[in-house]
TORZAFI-822514 format. One line per field, with one value per residue: residue in three letters; x, y, z of N, C-alpha, C in turn. Coordinates in steps of 0.2 Angstrom, whole numbers, always signed. Layout:
<sites>
residuo <- c(ALA|...)
n_xx <- c(X|...)
n_yy <- c(Y|...)
n_zz <- c(Z|...)
ca_xx <- c(X|...)
ca_yy <- c(Y|...)
ca_zz <- c(Z|...)
c_xx <- c(X|...)
c_yy <- c(Y|...)
c_zz <- c(Z|...)
</sites>
This chain:
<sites>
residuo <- c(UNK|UNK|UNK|UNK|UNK|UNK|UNK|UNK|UNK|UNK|UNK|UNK|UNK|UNK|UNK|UNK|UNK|UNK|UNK|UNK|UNK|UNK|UNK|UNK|UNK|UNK|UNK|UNK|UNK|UNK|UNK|UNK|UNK|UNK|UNK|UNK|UNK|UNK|UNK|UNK|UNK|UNK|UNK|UNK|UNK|UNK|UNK|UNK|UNK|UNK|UNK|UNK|UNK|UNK|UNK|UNK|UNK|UNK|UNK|UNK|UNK|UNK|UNK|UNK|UNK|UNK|UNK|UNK|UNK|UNK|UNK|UNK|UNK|UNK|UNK|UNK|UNK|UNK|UNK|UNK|UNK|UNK|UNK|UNK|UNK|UNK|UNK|UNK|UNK|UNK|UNK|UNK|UNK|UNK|UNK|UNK|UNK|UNK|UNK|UNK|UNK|UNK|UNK|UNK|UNK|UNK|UNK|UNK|UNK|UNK|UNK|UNK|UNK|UNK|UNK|UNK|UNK|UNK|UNK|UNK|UNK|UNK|UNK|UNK|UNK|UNK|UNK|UNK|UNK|UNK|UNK|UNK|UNK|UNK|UNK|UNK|UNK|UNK|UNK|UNK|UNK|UNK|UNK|UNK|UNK|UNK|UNK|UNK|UNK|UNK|UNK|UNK|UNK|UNK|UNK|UNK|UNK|UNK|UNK|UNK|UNK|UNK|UNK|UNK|UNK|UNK|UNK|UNK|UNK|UNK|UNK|UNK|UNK|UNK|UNK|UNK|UNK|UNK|UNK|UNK|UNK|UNK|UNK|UNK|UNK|UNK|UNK|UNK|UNK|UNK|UNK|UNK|UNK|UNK|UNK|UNK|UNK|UNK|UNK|UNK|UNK|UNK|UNK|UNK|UNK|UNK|UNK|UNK|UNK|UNK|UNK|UNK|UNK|UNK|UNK|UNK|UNK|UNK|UNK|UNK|UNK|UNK|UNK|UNK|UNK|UNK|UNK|UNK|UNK|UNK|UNK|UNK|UNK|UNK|UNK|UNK|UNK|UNK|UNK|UNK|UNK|UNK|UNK|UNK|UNK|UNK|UNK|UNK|UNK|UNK|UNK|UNK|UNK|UNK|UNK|UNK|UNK|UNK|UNK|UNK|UNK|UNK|UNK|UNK|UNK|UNK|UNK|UNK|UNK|UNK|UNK|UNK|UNK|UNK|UNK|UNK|UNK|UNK|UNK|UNK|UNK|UNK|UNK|UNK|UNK|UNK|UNK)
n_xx <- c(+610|+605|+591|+574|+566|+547|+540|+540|+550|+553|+564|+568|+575|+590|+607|+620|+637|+634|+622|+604|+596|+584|+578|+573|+570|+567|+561|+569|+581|+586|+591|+587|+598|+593|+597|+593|+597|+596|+587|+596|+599|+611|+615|+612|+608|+606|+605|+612|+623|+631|+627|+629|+639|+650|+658|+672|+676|+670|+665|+653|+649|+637|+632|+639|+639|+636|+646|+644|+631|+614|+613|+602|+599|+595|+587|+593|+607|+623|+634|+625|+620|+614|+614|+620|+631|+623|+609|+601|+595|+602|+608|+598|+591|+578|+560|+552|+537|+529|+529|+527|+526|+523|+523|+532|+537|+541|+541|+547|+543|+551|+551|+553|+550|+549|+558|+563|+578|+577|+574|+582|+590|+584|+572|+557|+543|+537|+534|+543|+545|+553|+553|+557|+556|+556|+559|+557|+574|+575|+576|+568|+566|+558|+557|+545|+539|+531|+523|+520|+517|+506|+505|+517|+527|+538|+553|+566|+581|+589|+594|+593|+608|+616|+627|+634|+640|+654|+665|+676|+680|+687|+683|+671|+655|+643|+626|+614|+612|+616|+617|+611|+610|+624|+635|+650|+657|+671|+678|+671|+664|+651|+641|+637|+632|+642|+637|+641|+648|+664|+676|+689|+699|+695|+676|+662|+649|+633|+618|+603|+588|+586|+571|+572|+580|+593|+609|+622|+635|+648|+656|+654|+643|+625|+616|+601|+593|+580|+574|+559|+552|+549|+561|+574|+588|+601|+615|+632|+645|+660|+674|+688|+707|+716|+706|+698|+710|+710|+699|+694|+686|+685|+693|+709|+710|+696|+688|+689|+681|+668|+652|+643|+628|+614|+598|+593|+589|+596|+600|+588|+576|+563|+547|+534|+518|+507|+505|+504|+512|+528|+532|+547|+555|+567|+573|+579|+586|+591|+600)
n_yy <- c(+429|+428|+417|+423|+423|+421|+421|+424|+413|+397|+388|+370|+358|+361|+365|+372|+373|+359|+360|+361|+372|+385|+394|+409|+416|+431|+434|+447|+440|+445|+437|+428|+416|+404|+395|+382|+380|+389|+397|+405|+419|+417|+421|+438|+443|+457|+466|+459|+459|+451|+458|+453|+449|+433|+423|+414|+405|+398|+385|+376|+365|+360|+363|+373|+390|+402|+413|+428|+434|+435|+433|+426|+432|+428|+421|+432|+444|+445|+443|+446|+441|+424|+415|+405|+415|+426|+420|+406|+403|+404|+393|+382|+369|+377|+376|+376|+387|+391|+396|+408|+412|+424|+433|+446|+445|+435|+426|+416|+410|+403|+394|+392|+383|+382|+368|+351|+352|+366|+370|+362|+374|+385|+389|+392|+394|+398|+401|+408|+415|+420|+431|+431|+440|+445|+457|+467|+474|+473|+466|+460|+458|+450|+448|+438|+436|+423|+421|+408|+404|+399|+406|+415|+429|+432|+437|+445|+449|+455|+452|+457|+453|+459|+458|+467|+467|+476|+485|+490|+494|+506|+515|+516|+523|+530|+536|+544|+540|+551|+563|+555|+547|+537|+524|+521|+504|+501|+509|+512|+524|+537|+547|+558|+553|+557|+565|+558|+541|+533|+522|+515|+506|+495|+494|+497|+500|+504|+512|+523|+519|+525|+534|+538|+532|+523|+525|+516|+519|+514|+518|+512|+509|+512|+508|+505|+507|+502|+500|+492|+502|+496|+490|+495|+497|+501|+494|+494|+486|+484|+472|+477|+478|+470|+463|+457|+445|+438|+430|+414|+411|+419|+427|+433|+447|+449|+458|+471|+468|+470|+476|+476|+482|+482|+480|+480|+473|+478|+485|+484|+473|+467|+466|+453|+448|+434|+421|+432|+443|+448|+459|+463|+472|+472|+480|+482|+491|+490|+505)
n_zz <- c(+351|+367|+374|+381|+395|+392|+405|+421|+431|+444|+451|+456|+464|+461|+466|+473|+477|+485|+492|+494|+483|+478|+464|+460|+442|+430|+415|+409|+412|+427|+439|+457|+470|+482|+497|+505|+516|+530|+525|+516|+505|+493|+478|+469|+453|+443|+430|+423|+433|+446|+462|+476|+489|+488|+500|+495|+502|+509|+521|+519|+522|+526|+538|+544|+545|+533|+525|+517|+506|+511|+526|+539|+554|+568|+584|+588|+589|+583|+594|+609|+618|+624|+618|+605|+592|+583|+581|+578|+566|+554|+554|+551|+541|+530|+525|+509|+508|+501|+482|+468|+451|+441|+426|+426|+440|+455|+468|+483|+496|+514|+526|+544|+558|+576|+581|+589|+588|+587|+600|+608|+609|+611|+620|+613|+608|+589|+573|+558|+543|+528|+515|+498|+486|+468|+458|+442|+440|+457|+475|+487|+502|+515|+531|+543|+559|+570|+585|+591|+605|+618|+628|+634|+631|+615|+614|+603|+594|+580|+560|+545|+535|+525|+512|+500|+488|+481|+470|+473|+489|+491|+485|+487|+491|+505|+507|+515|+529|+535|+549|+555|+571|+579|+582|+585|+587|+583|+590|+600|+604|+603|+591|+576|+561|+547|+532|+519|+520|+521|+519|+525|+531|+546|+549|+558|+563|+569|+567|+571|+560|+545|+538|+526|+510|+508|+499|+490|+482|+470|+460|+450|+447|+456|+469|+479|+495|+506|+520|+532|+544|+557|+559|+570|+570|+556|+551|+547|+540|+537|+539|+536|+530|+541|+550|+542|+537|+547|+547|+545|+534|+525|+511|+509|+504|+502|+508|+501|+491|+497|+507|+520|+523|+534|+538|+552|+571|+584|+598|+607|+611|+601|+605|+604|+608|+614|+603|+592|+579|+569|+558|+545|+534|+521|+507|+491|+478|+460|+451)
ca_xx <- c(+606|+600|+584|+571|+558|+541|+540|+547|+552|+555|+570|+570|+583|+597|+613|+624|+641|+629|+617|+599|+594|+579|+582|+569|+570|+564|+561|+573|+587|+587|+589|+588|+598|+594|+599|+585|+599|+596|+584|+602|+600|+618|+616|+606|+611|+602|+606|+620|+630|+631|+624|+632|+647|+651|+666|+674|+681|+665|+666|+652|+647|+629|+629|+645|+637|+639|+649|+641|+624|+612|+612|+596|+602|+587|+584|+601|+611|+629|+633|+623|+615|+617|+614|+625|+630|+618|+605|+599|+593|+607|+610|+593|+584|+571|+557|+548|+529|+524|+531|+523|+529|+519|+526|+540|+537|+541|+542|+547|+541|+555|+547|+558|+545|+552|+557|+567|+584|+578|+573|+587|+595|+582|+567|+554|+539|+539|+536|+549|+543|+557|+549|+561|+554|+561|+554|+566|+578|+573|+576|+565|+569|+554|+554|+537|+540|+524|+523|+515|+517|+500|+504|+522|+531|+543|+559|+571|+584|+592|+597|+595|+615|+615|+634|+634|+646|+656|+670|+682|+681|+692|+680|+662|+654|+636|+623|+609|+612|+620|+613|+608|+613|+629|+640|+657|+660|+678|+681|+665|+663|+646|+642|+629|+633|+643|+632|+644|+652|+670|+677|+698|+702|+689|+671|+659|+645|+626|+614|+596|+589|+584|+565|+575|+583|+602|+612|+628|+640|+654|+659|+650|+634|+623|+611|+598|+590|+578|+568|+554|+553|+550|+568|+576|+594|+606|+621|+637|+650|+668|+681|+696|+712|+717|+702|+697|+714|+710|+694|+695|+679|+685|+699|+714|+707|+689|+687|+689|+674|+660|+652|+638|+622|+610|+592|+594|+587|+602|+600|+580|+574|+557|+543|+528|+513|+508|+499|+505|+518|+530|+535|+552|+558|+573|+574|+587|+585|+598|+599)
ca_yy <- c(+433|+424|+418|+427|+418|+423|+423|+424|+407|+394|+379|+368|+352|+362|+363|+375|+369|+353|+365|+362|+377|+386|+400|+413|+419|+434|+436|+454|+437|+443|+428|+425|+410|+403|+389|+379|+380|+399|+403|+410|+422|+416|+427|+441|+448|+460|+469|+458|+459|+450|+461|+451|+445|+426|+422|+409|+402|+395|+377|+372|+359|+361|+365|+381|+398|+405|+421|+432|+433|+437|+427|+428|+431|+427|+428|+436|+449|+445|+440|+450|+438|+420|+411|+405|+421|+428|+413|+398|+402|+405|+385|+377|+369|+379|+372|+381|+383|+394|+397|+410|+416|+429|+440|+451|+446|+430|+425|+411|+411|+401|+393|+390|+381|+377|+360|+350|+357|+374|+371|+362|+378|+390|+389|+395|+391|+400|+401|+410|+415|+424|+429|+432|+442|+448|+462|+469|+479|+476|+460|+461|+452|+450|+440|+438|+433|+422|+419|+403|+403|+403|+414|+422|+434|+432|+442|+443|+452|+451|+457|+455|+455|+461|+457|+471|+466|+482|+484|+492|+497|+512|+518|+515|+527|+528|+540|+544|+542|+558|+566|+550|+545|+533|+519|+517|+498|+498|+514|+513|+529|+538|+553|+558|+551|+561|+564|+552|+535|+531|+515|+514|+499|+492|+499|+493|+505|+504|+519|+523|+519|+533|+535|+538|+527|+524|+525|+513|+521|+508|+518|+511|+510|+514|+502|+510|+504|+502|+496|+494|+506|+488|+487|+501|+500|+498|+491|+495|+486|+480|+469|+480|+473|+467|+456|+450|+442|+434|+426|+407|+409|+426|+427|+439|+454|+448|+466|+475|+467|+469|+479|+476|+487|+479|+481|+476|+473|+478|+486|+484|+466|+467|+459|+448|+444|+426|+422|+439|+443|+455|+461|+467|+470|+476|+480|+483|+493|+494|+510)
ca_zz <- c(+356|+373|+373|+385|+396|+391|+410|+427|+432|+449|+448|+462|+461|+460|+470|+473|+485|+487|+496|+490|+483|+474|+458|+454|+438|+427|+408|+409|+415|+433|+446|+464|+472|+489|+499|+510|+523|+531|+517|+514|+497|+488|+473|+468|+448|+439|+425|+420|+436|+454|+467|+481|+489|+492|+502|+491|+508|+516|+521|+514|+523|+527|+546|+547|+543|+527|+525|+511|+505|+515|+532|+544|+560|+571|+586|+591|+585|+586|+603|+612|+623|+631|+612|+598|+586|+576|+583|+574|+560|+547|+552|+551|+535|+532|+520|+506|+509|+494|+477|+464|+446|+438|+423|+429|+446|+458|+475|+487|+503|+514|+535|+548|+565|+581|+583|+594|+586|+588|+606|+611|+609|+611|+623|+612|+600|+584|+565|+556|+537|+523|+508|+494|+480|+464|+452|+438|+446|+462|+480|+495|+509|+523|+538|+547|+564|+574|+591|+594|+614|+621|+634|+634|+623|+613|+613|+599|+591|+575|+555|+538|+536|+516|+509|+496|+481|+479|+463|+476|+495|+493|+479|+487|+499|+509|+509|+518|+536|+539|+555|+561|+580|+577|+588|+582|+589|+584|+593|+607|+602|+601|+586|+573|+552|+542|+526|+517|+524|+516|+521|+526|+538|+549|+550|+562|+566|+571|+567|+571|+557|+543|+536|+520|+506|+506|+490|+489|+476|+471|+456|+441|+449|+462|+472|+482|+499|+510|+526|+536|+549|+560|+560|+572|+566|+554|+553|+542|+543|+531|+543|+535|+530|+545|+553|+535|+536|+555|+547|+542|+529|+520|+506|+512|+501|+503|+512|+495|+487|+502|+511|+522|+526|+534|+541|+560|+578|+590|+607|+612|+608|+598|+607|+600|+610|+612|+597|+589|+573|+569|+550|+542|+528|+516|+497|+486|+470|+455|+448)
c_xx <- c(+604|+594|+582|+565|+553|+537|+543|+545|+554|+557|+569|+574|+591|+599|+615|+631|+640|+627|+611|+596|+588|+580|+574|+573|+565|+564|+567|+581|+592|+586|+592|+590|+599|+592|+594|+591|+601|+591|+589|+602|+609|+621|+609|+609|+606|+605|+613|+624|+628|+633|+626|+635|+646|+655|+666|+678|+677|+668|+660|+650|+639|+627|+633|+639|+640|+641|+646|+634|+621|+609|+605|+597|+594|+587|+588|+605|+616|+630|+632|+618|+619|+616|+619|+625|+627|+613|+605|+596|+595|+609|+607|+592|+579|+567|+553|+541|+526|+530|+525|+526|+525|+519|+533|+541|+535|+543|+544|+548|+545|+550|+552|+553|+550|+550|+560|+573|+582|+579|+577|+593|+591|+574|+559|+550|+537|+539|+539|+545|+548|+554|+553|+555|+558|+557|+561|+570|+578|+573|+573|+564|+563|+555|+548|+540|+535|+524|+517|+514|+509|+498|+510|+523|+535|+547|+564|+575|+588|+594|+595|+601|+618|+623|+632|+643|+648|+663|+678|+678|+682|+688|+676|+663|+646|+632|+616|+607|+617|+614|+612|+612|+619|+634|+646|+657|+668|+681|+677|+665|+655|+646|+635|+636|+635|+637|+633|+648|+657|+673|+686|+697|+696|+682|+667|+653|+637|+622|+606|+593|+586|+577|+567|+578|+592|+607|+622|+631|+646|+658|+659|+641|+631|+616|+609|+594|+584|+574|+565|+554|+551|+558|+571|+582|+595|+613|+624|+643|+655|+673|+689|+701|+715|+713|+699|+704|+716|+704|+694|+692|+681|+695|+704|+712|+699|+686|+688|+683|+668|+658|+645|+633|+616|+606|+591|+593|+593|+602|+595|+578|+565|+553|+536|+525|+512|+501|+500|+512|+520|+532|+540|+552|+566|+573|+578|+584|+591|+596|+602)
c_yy <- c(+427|+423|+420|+423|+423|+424|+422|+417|+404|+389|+378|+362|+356|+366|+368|+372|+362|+355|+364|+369|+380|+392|+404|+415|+423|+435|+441|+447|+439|+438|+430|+418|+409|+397|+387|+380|+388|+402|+409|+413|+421|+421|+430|+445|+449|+466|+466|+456|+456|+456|+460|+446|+440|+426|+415|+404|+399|+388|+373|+366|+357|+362|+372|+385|+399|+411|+423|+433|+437|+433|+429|+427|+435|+422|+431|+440|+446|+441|+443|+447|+430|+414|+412|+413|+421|+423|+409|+398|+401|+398|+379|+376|+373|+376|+379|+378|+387|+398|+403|+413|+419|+434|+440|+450|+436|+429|+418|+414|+401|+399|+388|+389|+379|+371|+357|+352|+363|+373|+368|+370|+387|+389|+392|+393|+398|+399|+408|+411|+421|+425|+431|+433|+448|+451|+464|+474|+479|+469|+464|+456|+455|+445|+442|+434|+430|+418|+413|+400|+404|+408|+418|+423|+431|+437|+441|+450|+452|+454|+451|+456|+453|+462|+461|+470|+474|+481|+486|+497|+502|+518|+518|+522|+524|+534|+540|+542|+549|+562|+559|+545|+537|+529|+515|+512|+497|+503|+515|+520|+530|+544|+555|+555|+557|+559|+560|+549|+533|+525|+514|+511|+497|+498|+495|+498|+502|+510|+517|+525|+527|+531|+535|+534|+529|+522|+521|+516|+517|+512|+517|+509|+508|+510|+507|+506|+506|+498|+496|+498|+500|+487|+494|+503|+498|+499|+491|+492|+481|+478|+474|+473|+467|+462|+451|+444|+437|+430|+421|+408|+415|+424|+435|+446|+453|+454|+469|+475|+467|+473|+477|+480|+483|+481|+477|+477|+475|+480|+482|+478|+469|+463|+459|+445|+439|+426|+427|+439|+448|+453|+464|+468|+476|+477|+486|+485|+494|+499|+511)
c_zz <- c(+361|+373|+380|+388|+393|+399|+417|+429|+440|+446|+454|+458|+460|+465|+471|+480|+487|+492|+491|+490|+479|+469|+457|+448|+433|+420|+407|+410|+424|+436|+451|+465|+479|+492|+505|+518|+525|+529|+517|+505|+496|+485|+471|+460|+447|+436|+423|+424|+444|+459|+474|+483|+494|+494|+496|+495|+512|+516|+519|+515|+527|+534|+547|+542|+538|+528|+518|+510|+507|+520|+534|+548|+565|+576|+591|+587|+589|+592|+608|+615|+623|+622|+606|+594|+582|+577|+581|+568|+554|+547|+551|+543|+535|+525|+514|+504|+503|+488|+472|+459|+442|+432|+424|+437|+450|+463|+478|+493|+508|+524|+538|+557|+569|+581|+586|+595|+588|+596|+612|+610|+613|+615|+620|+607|+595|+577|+561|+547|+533|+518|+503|+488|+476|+458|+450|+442|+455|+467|+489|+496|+515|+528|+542|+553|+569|+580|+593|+600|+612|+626|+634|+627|+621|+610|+608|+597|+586|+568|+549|+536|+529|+517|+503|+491|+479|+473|+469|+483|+495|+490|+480|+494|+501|+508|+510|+525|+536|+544|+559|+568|+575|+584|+583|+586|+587|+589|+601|+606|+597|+598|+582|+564|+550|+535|+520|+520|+516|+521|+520|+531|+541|+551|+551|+563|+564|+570|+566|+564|+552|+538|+527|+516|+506|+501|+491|+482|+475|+464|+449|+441|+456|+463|+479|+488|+504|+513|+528|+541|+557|+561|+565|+569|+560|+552|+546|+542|+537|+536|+540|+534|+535|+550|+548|+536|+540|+555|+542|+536|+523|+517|+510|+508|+500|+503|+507|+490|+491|+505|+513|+526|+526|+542|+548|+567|+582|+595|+609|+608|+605|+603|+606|+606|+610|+606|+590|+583|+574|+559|+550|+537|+526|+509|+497|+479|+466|+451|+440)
</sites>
């Protein structure tokens, strides 16, 4: 039999890829692993089983963008504006400013400051804060966002951009946006959610977000989500056959194993007073 911690635990020193990275872990053998570059979450198991998809394809080299996990794309969504995709944040060091293990419950809290790297890219002062904590069954993901201008705003837009480990695409559905306002992007076509989301060939869509939790079914078990109401949308989306096979970072059936629902800023940039924060979050329960 494995033995059990007597309580939840933090590793620091250790690697992944040769990425420095930090592990919670929980007495039940759930663990959190995340990498100081992104405060990128890696892996998330609990109950025995990885929770979410890594490409096996990244490169790996401490500055490209990781594919999988859960990126922080801050303070751009995509490329929907005049900065690098998905911002600067999935590519910076960030530092870890608070560590706590308690029981059945552990945290790390992950700060990402402007500094001359940021501001060569991005005109803006700011401290950035991810907090990663981990209860049995359960990963929530916040970022605090503080505007340290003395006098202007700061605008941003942006996502927690959750890689949901599925057993089979073909097999998974969604539920819990149904009715709610929707934006096919592979078709520019605007609609309302059917009550369940099926997933054949490429799926790209944005919906207002739902006050309700939403249930991933892959077939052998169901994962259950929810966000802030801080967040307006979120975002669904699986590359399909055919663009998984046109991305350098992803395996040619990658798209079988992924699906992405994620908590996210995209039309109307959020804005923070000078001085002033904003909060989001995400969590993820296994059912």
């Amino acid at each position: 039999m494995a033995n059990r911690l007597a309580a939840a635990s933090v590793a620091c020193g250790e690697t992944y890829q040769g990425l420095d990275c930090r592990r919670l872990t929980l007495p039940c053998g759930d663990t959190v692993l995340v990498a100081l570059q992104g405060a990128h979450v890696l892996s998330w198991v609990s109950q025995g089983r990885e929770r979410l998809y890594l490409s096996p394809a990244n490169a790996w080299d401490g500055t490209s963008a990781i594919r999988g996990g859960v990126p922080v794309c801050f303070p751009q969504f995509n490329q929907r504006g005049i900065l690098p995709k998905h911002g600067v944040a999935r590519n910076m060091n960030w530092t870890v400013s608070e560590t706590v293990a308690n029981g059945d419950a552990a945290h790390i809290d992950f700060t990402l400051s402007s500094n001359p790297d940021t501001h060569a890219i991005w005109q803006q002062a700011f401290v950035a804060v991810l907090r990663v904590a981990l209860t049995l069954g359960q990963l929530t993901l916040t970022l605090t966002v503080h505007n340290t201008e003395a006098q202007n705003e700061l605008h941003f837009t942006g996502a927690l951009h959750t890689y949901l480990a599925v057993d089979d695409i073909d097999l998974t559905e969604l539920r819990g946006l149904g009715g709610r306002p929707e934006w096919d992007a592979v078709a520019d076509v605007h609609g309302l959610a059917d009550a369940a989301l099926y997933f054949d060939g490429e799926f790209d869509r944005v919906y207002d977000a739902s006050a309700n939790p939403l249930h991933v079914q892959d077939g052998t078990s169901t994962l259950h989500i929810e966000q802030s109401p801080s967040w307006a949308n979120t975002v669904v989306w699986n590359p399909g056959e055919g663009k998984c096979a046109a991305l350098a970072d992803m395996p040619a059936h990658g798209f079988a194993r992924m699906l992405c629902v994620e908590a996210a800023q995209v039309f109307e940039p959020i804005s923070i007073r000078a001085g002033g924060q904003w909060l989001g979050w995400q969590r993820l329960t296994v059912s």
